[in-house]
MARTIKOL-553771 format. One record per residue (C-alpha): x negated, z negated, y negated; residue in three letters. Coordinates in steps of 0.2 Angstrom, whole numbers, plus 5000, padded with zeros to 4 digits. Example, Ala and Ser with C-alpha at 12.3 -4.5 7.8 and 13.67 -1.06 7.14 Angstrom:
<atoms>
4938, 4961, 5022, ALA;
4932, 4964, 5005, SER;
</atoms>
This chain:
<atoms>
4983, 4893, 5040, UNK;
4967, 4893, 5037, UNK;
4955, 4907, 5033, UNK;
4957, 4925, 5044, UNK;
4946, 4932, 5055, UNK;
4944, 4949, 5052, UNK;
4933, 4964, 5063, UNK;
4933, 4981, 5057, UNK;
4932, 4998, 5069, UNK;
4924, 5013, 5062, UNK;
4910, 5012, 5050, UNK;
4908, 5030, 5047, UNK;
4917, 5038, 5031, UNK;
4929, 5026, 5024, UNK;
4922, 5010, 5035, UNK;
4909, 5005, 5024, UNK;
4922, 5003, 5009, UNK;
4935, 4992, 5019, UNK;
4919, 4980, 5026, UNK;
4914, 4979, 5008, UNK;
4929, 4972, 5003, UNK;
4937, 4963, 5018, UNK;
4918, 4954, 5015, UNK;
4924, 4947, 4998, UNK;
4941, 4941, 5000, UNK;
4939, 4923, 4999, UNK;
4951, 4917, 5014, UNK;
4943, 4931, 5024, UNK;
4929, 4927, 5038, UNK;
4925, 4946, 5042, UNK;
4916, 4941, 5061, UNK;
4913, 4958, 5068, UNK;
4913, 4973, 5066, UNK;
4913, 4990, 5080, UNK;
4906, 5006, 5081, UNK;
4899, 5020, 5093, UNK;
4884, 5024, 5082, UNK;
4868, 5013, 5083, UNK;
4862, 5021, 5065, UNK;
4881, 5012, 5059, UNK;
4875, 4995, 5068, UNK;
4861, 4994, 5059, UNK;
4868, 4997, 5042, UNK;
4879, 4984, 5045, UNK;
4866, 4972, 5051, UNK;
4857, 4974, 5036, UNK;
4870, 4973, 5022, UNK;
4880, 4959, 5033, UNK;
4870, 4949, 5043, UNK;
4881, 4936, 5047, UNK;
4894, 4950, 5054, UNK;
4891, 4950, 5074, UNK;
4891, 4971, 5078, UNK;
4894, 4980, 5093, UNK;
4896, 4998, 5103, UNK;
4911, 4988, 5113, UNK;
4928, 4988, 5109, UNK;
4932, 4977, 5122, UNK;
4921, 4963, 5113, UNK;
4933, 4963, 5098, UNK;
4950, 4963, 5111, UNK;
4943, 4948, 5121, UNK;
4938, 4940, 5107, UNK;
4953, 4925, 5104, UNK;
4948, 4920, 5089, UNK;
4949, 4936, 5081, UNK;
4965, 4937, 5072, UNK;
4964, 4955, 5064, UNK;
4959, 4971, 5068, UNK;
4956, 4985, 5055, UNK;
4954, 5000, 5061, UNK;
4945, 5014, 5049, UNK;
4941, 5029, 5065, UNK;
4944, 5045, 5066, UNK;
4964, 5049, 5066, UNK;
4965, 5054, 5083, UNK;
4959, 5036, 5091, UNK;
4971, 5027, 5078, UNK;
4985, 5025, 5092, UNK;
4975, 5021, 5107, UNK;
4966, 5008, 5097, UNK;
4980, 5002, 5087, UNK;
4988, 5000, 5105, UNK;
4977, 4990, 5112, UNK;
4975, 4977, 5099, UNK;
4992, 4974, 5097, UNK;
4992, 4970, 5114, UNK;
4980, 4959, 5114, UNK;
4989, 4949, 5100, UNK;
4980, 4954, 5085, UNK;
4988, 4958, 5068, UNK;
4982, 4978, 5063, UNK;
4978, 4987, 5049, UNK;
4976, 5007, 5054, UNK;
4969, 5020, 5040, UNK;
4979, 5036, 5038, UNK;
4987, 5043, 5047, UNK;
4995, 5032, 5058, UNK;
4995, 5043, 5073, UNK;
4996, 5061, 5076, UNK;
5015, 5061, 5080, UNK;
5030, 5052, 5078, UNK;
5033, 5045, 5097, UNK;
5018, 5037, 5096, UNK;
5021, 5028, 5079, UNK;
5035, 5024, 5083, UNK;
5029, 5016, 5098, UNK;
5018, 5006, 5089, UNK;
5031, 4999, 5076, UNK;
5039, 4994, 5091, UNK;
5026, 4985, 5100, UNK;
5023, 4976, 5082, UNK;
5039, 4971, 5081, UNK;
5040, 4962, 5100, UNK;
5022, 4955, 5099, UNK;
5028, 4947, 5081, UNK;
5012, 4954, 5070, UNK;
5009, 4964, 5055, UNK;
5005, 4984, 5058, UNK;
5000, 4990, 5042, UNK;
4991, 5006, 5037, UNK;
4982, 5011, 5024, UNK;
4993, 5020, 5010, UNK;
4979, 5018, 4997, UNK;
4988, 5025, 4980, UNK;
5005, 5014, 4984, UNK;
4994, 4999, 4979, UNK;
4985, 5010, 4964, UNK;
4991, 5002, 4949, UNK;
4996, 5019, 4938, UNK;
5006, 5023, 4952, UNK;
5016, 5007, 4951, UNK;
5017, 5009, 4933, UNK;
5024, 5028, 4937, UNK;
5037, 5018, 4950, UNK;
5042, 5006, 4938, UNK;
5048, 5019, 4925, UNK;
5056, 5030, 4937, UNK;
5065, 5014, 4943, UNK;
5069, 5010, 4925, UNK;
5078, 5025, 4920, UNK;
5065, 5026, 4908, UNK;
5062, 5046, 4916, UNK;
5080, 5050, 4918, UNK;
5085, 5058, 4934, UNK;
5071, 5064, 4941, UNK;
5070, 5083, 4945, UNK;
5057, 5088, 4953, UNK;
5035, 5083, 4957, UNK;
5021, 5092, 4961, UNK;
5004, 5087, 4968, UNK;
4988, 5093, 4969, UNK;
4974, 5086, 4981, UNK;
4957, 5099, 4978, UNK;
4939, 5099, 4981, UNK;
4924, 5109, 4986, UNK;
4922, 5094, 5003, UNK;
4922, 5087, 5014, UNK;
4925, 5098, 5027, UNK;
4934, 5092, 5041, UNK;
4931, 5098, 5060, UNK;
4945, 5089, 5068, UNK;
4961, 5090, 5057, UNK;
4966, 5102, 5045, UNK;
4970, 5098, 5028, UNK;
4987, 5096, 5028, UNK;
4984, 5080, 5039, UNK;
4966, 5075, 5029, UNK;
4974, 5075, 5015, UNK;
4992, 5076, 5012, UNK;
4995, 5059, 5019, UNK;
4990, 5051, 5002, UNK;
5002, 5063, 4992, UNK;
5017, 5060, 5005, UNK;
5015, 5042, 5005, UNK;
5014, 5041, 4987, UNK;
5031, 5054, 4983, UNK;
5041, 5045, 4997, UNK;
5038, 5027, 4990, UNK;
5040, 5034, 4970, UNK;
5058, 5041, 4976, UNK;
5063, 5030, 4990, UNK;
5069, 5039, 5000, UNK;
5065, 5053, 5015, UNK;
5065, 5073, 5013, UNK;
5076, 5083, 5022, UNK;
5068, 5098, 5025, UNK;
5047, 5104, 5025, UNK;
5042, 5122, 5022, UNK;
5023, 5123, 5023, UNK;
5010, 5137, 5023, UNK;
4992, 5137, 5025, UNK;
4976, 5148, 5032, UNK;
4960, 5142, 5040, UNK;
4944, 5154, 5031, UNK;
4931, 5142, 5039, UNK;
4935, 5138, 5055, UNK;
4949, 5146, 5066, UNK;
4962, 5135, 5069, UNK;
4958, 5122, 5055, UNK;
4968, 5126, 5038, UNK;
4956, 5123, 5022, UNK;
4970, 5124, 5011, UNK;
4989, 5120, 5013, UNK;
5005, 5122, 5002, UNK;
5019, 5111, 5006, UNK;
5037, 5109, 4998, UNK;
5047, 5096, 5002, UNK;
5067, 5095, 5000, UNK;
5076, 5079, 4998, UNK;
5097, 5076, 4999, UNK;
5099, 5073, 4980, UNK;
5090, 5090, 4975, UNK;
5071, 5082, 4970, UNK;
5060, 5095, 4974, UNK;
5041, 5089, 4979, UNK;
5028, 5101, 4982, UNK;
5009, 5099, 4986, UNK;
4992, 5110, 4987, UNK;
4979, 5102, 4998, UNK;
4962, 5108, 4999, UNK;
4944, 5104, 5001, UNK;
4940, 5123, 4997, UNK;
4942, 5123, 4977, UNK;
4930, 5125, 4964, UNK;
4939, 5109, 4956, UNK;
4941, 5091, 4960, UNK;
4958, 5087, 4954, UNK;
4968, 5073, 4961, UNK;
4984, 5075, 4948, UNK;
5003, 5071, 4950, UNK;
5018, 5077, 4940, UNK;
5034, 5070, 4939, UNK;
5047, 5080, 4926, UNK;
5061, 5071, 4922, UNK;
5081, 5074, 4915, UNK;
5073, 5064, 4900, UNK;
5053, 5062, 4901, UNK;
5039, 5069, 4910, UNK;
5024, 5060, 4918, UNK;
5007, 5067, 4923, UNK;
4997, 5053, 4934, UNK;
4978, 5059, 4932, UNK;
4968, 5051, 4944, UNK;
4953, 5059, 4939, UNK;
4953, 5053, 4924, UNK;
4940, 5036, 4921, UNK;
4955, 5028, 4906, UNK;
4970, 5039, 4904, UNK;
4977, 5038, 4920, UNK;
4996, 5042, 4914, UNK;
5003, 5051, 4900, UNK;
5024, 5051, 4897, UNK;
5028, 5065, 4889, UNK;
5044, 5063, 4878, UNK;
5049, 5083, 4880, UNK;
5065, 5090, 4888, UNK;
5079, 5100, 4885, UNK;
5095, 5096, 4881, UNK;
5112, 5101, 4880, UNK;
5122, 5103, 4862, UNK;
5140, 5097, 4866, UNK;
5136, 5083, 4856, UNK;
5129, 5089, 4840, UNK;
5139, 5095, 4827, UNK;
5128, 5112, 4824, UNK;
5127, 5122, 4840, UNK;
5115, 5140, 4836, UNK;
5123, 5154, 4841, UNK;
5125, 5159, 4860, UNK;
5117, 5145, 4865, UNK;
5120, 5128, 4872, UNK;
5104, 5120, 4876, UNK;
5090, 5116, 4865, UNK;
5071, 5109, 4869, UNK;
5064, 5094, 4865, UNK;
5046, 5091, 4859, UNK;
5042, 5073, 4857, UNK;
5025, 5060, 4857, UNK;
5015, 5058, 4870, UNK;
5012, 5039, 4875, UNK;
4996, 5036, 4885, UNK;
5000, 5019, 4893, UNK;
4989, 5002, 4894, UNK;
4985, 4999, 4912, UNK;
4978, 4983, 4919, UNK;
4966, 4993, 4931, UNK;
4961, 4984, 4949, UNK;
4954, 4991, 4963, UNK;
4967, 4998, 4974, UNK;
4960, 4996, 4990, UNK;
4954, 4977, 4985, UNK;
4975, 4975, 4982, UNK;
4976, 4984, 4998, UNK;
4965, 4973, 5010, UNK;
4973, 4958, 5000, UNK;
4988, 4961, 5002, UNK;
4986, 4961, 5023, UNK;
4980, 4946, 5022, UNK;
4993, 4938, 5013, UNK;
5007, 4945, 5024, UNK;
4996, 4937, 5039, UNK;
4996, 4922, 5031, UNK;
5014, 4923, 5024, UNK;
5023, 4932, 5039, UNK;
5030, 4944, 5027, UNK;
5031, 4965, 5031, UNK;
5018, 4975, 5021, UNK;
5023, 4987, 5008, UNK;
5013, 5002, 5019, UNK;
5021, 4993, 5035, UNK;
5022, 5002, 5054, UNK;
5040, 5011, 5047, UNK;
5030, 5017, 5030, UNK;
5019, 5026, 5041, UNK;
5031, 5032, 5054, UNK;
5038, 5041, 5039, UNK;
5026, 5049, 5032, UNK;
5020, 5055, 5049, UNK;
5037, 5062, 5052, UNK;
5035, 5073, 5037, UNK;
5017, 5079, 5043, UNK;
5024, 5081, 5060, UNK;
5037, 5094, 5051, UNK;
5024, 5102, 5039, UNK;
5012, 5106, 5055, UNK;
5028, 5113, 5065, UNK;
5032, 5122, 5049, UNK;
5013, 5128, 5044, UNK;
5013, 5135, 5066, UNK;
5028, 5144, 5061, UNK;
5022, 5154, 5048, UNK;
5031, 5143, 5032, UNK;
5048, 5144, 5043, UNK;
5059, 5129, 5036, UNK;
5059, 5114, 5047, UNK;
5073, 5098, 5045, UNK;
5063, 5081, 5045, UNK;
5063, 5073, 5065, UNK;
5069, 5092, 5071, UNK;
5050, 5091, 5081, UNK;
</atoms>
């Protein structure tokens, strides 16, 4: 096969970053690119003057020799558009989230599935490479049995008008706690209050419940005095903190713990367990960029007819647990079961 044609949708927020690097994958032609705003047009015509624009998103359908559609618009067009380029035999990459509800993911995965082409979306932080090093020593054993993770997703911006935080925001979190476990939750029981704008939570608090006992909770807000992007993992035998606010040490494994005494020959009094205080290990990473290893990777499943690791059923999930978190949040933190929509 030879080299992909590429058009992008949406050149607003996130747009600009996906064009920059779908522009610089070497068996990429990026041809067009789609959006409602002339100021966006123009951007685009100045930076990329080769890429063909236009306000009509009937030009990128139509267009046969246009093998791929990104789409990077606001979340509630994502399944209409999605839709419509499957459809029209076009292979489709859609930023989070992948819809607004778990019918119409699922009907997209479906549709995928029967037209034969690659739905991906964009889970960014399952392609960053700290959180592959987290993945590899949960996989390991290296952690132990994993208890229980926290996130926290927090700045002072941007302010949505048309989704709350929990679906802003939480996506990345959820995608990034399914894929280190592997598995699904259970159970969501989210709470959340909107101080700007009625209707719209600023800030959310989410805890998520899987079959084995791991606990996952999250915060979520762009109304915070700090930008933290920071996840926790504690282990039966180490700890991880995954800092991605931090420009080096993105991960620290903390050897601490607490263990039980039935196999040392001394045993204090009335007790039976004892903590352990151990080295903390900052870990070499071979840093990339993650969406570069994101847009990459869609390409080479094009070319390879191979499913994405954030595929069509990656998504479904995570909407699923959103779907649950919003039932959840509407209820007043009332505990909902994962698919009970």
């Amino acid at each position: 096969m030879g080299k992909i044609n590429v058009a992008v949708v949406g050149y607003g927020y996130w747009g600009p970053n996906l064009v920059r690097n779908f522009s610089r994958i070497s068996n990429v032609n990026l041809v067009a690119c789609c959006d409602l705003a002339e100021d966006n047009l123009r951007k685009i015509n100045q930076l990329y003057p080769s890429v063909k624009t236009t306000r009509d998103y009937a030009e990128i359908l139509n267009d046969i020799d246009i093998d791929a559609v990104v789409v990077a618009t606001s979340a509630p067009t994502h399944y209409d558009l999605a839709k419509q380029a499957l459809e029209h035999g076009k292979h489709v990459y859609v930023e989070k989230p992948l819809t607004l509800d778990s019918a119409t993911s699922s009907e997209l995965v479906d549709l995928a599935d029967k037209k034969n082409k690659i739905l991906m979306v964009g889970h960014l932080l399952e392609y960053h490479s700290a959180v592959r090093k987290v993945k590899s020593y949960i996989d390991s054993g290296e952690m132990g049995e994993v208890y229980y993770l926290y996130s926290q997703r927090l700045n002072l911006g941007k302010v949505r008008r048309d989704e709350n935080a929990l679906w802003s925001l939480a996506p990345h979190d959820i995608s990034v706690i399914l894929y280190l476990l592997g598995m699904e939750p259970v159970e969501v029981t989210t709470r959340g209050e909107s101080y700007l704008r009625d209707g719209i939570e600023d800030v959310v608090f989410s805890s998520l419940h899987f079959p084995n006992g791991v606990m996952a909770h999250m915060q979520v807000s762009w109304l915070d005095p700090h930008k933290v992007r920071k996840l926790t993992i504690v282990g039966s035998k180490k700890m991880v903190v995954f800092d991605d606010m931090e420009s080096a040490e993105k991960i620290k494994i903390y050897d601490k713990g607490v263990d039980g005494l039935e196999s040392q020959d001394y045993k204090p009094y009335g007790e039976d367990l004892t903590l352990r205080f151990g080295d903390i290990v900052i870990p070499s990473i071979n840093m990339k960029e993650p969406l570069r290893t994101e847009c990459m990777h869609f390409i080479e499943c094009i070319i390879e007819g191979k499913s994405p690791l954030s595929d069509g059923r990656d998504g479904l999930r995570v909407v699923k647990v959103l779907e649950a978190a919003q039932k959840s949040l509407k209820s007043g933190g009332m505990p909902v079961k994962i698919g009970d929509v």
